[in-house]
VEXRO-42954 format. One record per residue (C-alpha): residue number from 0; residue in one letter; y, z, x. Coordinates in steps of 0.1 Angstrom, whole numbers, plus 5000, padded with zeros to 4 digits. Layout:
! residues N
<pt NUM, a, <Y, Z, X>>
...
//
This chain:
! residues 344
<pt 0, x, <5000, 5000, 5000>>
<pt 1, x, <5033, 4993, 5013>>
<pt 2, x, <5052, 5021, 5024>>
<pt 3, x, <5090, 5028, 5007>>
<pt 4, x, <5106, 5026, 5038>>
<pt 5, x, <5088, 4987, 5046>>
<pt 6, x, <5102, 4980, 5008>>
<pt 7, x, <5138, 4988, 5020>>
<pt 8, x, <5133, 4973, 5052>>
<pt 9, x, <5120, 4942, 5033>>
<pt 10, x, <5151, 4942, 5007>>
<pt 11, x, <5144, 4933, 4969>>
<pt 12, x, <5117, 4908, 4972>>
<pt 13, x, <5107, 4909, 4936>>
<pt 14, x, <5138, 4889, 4930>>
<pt 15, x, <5121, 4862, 4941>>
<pt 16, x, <5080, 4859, 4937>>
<pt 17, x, <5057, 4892, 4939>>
<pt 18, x, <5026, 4900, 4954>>
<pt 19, x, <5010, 4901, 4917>>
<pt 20, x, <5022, 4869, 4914>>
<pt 21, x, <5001, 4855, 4939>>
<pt 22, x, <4972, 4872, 4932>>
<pt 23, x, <4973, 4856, 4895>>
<pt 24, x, <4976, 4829, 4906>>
<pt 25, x, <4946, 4828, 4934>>
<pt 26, x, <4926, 4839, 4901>>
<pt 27, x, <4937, 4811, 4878>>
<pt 28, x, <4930, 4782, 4904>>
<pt 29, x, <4898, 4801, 4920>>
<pt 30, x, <4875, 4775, 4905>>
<pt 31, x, <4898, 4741, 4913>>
<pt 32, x, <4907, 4746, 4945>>
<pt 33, x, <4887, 4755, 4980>>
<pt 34, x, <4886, 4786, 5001>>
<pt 35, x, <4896, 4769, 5032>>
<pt 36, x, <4877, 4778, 5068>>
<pt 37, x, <4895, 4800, 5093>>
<pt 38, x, <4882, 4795, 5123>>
<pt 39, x, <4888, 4808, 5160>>
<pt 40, x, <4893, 4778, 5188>>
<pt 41, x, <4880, 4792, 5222>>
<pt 42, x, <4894, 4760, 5242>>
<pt 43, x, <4931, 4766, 5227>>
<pt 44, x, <4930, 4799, 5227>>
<pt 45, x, <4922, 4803, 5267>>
<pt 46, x, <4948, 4775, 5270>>
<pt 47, x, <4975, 4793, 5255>>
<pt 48, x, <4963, 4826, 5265>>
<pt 49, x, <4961, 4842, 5231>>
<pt 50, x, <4936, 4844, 5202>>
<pt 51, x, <4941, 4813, 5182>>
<pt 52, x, <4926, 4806, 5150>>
<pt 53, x, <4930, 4776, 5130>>
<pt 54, x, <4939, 4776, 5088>>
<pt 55, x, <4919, 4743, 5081>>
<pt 56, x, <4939, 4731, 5051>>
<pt 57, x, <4929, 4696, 5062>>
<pt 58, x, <4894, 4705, 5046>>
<pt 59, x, <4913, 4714, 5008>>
<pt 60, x, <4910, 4689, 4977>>
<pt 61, x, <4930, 4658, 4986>>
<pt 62, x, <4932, 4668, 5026>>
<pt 63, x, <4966, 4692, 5021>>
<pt 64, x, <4975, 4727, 5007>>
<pt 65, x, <4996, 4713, 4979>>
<pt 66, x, <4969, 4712, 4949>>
<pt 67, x, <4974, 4753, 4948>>
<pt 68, x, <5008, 4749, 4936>>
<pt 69, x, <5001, 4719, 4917>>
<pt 70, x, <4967, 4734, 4899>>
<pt 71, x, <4987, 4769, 4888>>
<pt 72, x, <5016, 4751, 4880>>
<pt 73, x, <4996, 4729, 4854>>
<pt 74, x, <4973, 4758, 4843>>
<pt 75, x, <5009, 4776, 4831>>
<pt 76, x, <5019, 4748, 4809>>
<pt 77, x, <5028, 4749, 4776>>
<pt 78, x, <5003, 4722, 4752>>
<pt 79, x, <5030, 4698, 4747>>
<pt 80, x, <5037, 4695, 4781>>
<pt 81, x, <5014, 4670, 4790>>
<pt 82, x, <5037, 4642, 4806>>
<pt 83, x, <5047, 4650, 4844>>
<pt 84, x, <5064, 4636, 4868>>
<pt 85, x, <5071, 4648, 4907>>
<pt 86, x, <5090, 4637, 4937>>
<pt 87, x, <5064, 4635, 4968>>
<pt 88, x, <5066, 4618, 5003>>
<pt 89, x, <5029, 4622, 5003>>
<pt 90, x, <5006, 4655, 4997>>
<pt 91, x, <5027, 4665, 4968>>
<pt 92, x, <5021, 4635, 4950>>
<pt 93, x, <4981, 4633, 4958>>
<pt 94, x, <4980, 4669, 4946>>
<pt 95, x, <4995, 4666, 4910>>
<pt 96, x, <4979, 4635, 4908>>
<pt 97, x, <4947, 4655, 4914>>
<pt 98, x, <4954, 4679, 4893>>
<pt 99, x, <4966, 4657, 4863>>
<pt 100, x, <4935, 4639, 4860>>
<pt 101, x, <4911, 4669, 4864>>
<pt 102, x, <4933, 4684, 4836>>
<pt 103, x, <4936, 4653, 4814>>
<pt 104, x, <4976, 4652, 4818>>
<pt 105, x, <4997, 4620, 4828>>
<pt 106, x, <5016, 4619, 4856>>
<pt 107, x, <5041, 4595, 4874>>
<pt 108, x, <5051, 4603, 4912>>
<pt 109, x, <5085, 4588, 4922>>
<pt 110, x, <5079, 4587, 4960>>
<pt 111, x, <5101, 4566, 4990>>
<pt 112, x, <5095, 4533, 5006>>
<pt 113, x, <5088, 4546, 5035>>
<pt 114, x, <5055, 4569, 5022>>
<pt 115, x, <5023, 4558, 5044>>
<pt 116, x, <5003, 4536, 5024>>
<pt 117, x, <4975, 4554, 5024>>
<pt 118, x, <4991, 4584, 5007>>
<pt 119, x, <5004, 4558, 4979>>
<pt 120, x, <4967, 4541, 4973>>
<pt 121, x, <4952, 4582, 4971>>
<pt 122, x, <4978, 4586, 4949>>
<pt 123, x, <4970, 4560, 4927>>
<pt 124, x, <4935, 4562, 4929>>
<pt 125, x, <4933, 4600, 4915>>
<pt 126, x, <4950, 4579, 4880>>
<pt 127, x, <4990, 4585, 4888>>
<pt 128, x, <5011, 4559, 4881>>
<pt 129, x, <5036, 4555, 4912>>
<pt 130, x, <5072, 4541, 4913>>
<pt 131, x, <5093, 4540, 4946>>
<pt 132, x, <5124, 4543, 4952>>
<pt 133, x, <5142, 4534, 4983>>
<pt 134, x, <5147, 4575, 4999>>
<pt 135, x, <5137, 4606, 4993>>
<pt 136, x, <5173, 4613, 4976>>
<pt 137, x, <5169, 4583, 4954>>
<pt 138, x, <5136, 4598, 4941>>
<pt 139, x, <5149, 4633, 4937>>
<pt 140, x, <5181, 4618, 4919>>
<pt 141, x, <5155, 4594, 4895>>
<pt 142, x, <5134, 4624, 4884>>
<pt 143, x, <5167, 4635, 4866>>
<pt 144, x, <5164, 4610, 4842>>
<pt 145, x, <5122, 4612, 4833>>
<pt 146, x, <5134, 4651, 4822>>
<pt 147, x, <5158, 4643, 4800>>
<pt 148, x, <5133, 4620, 4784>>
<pt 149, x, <5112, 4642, 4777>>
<pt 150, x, <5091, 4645, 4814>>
<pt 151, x, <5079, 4680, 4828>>
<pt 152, x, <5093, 4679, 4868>>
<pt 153, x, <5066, 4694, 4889>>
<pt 154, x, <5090, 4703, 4918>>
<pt 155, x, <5073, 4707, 4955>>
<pt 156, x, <5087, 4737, 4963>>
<pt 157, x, <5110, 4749, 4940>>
<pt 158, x, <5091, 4769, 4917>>
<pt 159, x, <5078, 4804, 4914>>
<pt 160, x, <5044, 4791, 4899>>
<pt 161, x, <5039, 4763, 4927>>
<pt 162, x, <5049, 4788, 4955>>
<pt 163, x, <5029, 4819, 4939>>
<pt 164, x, <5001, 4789, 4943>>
<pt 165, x, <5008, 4778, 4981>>
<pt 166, x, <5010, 4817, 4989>>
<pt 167, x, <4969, 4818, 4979>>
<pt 168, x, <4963, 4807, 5019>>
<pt 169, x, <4977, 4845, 5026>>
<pt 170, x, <4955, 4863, 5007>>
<pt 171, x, <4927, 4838, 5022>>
<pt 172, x, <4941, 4845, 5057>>
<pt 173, x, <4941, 4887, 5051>>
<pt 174, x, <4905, 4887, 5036>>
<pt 175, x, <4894, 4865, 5067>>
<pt 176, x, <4911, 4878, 5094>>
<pt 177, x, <4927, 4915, 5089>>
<pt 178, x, <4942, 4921, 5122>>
<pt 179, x, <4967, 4891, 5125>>
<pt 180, x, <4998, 4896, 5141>>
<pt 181, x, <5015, 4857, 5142>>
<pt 182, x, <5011, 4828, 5113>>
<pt 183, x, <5026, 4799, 5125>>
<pt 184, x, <5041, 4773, 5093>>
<pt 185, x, <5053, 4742, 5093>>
<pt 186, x, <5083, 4737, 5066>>
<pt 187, x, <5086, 4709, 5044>>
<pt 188, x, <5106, 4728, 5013>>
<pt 189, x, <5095, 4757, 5023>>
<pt 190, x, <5074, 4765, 4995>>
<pt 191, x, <5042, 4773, 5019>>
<pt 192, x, <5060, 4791, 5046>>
<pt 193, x, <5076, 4816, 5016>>
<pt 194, x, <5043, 4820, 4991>>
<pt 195, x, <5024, 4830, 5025>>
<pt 196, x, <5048, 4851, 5039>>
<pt 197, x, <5055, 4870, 5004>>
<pt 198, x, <5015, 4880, 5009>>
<pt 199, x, <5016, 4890, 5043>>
<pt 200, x, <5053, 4910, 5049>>
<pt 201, x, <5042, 4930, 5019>>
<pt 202, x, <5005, 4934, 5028>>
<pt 203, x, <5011, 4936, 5063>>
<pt 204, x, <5050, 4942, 5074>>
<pt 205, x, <5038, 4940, 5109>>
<pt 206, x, <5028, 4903, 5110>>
<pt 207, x, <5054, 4878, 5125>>
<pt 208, x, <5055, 4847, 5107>>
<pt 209, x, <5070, 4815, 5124>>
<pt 210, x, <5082, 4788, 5109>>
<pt 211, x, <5082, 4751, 5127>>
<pt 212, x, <5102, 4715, 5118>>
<pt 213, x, <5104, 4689, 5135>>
<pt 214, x, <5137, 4674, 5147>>
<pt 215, x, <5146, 4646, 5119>>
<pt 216, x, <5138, 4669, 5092>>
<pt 217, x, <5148, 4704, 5099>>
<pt 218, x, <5164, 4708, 5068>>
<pt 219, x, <5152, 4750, 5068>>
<pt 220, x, <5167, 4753, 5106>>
<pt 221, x, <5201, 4741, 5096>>
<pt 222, x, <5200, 4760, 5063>>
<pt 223, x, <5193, 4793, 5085>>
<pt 224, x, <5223, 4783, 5107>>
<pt 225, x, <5245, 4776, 5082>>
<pt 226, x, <5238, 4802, 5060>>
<pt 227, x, <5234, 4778, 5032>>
<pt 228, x, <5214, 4750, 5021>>
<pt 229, x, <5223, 4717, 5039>>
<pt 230, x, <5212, 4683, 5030>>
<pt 231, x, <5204, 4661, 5059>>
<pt 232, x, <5221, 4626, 5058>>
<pt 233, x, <5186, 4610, 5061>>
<pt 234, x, <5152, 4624, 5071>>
<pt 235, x, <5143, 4605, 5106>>
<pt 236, x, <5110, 4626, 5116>>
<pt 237, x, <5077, 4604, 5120>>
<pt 238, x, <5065, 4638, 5101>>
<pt 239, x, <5073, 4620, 5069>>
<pt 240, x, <5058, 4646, 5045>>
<pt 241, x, <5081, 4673, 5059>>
<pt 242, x, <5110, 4651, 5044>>
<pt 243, x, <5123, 4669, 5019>>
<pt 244, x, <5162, 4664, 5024>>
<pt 245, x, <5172, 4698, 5015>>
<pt 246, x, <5158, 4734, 5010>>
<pt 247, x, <5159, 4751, 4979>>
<pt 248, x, <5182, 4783, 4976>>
<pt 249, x, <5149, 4803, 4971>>
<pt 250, x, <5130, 4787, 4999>>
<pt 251, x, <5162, 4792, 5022>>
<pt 252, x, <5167, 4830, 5008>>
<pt 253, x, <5127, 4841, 5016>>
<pt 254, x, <5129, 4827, 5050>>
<pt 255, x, <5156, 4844, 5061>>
<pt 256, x, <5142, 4880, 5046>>
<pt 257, x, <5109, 4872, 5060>>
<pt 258, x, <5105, 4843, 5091>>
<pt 259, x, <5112, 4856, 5127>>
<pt 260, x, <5130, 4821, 5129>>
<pt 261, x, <5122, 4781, 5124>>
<pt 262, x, <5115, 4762, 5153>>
<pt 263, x, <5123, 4725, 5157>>
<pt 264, x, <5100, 4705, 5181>>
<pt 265, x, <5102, 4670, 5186>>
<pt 266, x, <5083, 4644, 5173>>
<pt 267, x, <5067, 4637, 5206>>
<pt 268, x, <5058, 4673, 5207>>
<pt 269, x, <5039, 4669, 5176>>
<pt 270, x, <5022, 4637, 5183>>
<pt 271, x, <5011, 4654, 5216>>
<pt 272, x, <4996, 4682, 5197>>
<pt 273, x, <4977, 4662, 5174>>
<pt 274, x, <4957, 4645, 5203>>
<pt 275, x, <4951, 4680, 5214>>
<pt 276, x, <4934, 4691, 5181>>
<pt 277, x, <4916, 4662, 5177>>
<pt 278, x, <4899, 4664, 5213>>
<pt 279, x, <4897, 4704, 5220>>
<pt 280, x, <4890, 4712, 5182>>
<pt 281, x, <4876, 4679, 5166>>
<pt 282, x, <4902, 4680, 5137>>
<pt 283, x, <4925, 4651, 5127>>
<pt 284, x, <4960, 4662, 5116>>
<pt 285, x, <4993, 4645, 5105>>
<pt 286, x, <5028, 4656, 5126>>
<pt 287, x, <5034, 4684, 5099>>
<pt 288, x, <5006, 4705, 5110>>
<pt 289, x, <5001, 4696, 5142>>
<pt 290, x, <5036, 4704, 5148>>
<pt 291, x, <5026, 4742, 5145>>
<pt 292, x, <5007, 4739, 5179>>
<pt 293, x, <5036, 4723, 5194>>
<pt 294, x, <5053, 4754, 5185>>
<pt 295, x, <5030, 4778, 5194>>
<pt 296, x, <5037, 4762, 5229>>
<pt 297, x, <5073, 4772, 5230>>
<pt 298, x, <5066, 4802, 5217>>
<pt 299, x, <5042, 4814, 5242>>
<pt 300, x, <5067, 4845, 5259>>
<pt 301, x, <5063, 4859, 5223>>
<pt 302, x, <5029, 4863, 5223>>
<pt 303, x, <4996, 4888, 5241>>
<pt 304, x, <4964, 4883, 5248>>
<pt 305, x, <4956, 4905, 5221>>
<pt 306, x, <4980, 4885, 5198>>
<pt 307, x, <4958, 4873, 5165>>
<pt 308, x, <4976, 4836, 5158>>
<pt 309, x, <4967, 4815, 5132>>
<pt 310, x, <4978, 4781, 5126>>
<pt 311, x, <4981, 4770, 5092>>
<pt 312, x, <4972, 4731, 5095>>
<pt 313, x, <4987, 4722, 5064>>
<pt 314, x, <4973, 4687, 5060>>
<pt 315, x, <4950, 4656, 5079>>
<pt 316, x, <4960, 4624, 5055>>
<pt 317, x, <4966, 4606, 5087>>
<pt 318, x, <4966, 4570, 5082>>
<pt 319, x, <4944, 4553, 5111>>
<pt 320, x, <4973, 4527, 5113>>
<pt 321, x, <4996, 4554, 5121>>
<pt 322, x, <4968, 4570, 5147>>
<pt 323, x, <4967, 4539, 5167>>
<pt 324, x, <5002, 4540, 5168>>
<pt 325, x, <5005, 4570, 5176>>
<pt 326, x, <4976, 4565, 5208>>
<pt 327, x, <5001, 4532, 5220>>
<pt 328, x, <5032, 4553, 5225>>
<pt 329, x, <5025, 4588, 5227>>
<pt 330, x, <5039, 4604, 5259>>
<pt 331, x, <5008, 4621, 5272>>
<pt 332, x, <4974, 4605, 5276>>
<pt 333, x, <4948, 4607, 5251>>
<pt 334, x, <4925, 4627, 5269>>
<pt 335, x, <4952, 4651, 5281>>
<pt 336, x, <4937, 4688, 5284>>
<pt 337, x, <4948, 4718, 5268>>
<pt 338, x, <4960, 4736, 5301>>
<pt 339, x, <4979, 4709, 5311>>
<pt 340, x, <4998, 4709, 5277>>
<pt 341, x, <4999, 4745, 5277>>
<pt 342, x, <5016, 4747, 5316>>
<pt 343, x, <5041, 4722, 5301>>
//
């Protein structure tokens, strides 16, 4: 139980999503959704000289965290709500597109030109019907008009329900592994980084919880700065479903009661990373979770040997166009080793 002295330490959180809220919600998507592996990488973690473990979202329904929020979003609604529509640049949109057909709803998923093709033929393939637009602002300014017609908005972030649902890898993540000290994030919205950390911080204040970007869509790391949201003129990242343009006032207001900061690595960084986790722990990622390693990296002074990290690798729908790419022009070999990446 949380102490009264943590509580005022933490400040009012129940102004923004609860504990209870969390745990609902882990009840109400228990039979839709998986129970992701956590598993501990002995390569990385003598590499980085801490204990590493690895959050393996890429193994969830559709490859990505996102159908918890989507699934207990969608369990909540009303009966006449059966028309949705959402604003993805990728895992959002295969997630309520998911979610819709398994619970006979119809959904349409405004997403930008630039989405990966193979997150618009997943998309499309789990029965949503998908209309581009030519940015991520264009789509989030288009879903205005499907509400007033009528439309339920299934937002990615912005939402008690779908962050009460994202915050289910916490609980998972406690159950599994009791003594972590460090969960490392990558932000999109921010939706994931604030359901998880609402679990932990009130679980267990003492576990640090870092949040990661990637330069081109730090959209959290200038909010934090600024003390307010900030819209980015356009998201530039190759991390392309971290794009969301701005934060949400929520988002931005639970990471700066619970992150120990956001750090912003570069897309090369990233890319680096992923060819790390595919050879030294056989998992395929996309930028915005390998970007977490990449942090871990810079954040190496922070850590012990007897620090308990874990990873959360938030998604693998890496398109094997994109991978090849990726192998032409990525700064560091593909058969780079961990200690090399680690000595920097």
């Amino acid at each position: 139980m949380i102490s009264e002295r943590e509580v005022s330490k933490l400040g009012n959180f129940d102004q923004f999503i609860t504990l209870r809220d969390i745990q609902s919600a882990q009840r109400r998507i228990n039979h839709f959704v998986k129970w992701t592996p956590l598993v501990q990488n002995r390569d990385l973690s003598d590499g980085l000289g801490v204990n590493l473990y690895l959050k393996l979202e890429t193994f969830q329904r559709t490859g990505a965290f996102k159908v918890r929020g989507a699934f207990n979003k969608m369990l909540c609604l009303a009966e006449h709500e059966r028309d949705l529509v959402a604003v993805s640049g990728g895992k959002h949109g295969q997630a309520v597109a998911c979610a819709a057909r398994e619970l006979n709803l119809r959904a349409l998923i405004l997403m930008p030109e630039s989405t990966p093709g193979n997150y618009l033929e997943a998309t499309r393939r789990y029965g949503a019907k998908v209309l581009l637009t030519d940015t991520m602002t264009g789509a989030f300014s288009e879903v205005r008009r499907y509400e007033a017609d009528g439309w339920t908005y299934i937002h990615p972030f912005d939402d008690p329900l779908v962050i009460a649902g994202q915050g289910t890898i916490g609980l998972e993540i406690l159950e599994d592994l009791p003594e972590v000290t460090d969960v490392v994030v990558s932000i999109g919205g921010g939706g994931l980084a604030g359901g998880v950390a609402t679990v932990l911080k009130t679980h267990k204040p003492s576990v640090r919880i870092w949040g990661v970007e990637t330069a081109g869509a730090e959209s959290m790391a200038r909010a934090l700065a600024a003390g307010r949201v900030v819209k980015l003129p356009a998201v530039t990242s190759v991390a392309r479903t971290l794009g969301a343009p701005a934060v949400s006032e929520t988002t931005l207001a639970l990471a700066q009661k619970y992150l120990e900061g956001v750090t912003v690595v570069t897309d090369a960084e990233a890319i680096d990373a992923l060819f790390v986790l595919l050879e030294q722990a056989k998992v395929l990622t996309e930028p915005a979770a390998s970007c977490t390693l990449a942090a871990v990296r810079r954040l190496r002074s922070h850590f012990s040997r007897e620090s308990n990290v874990v990873l959360i690798l938030c998604g693998g729908n890496l398109a094997i166009d994109d991978l090849c790419q990726y192998s032409v022009n990525t700064v560091w070999p593909c058969n780079t080793t961990l200690a090399a990446v680690a000595a920097g």
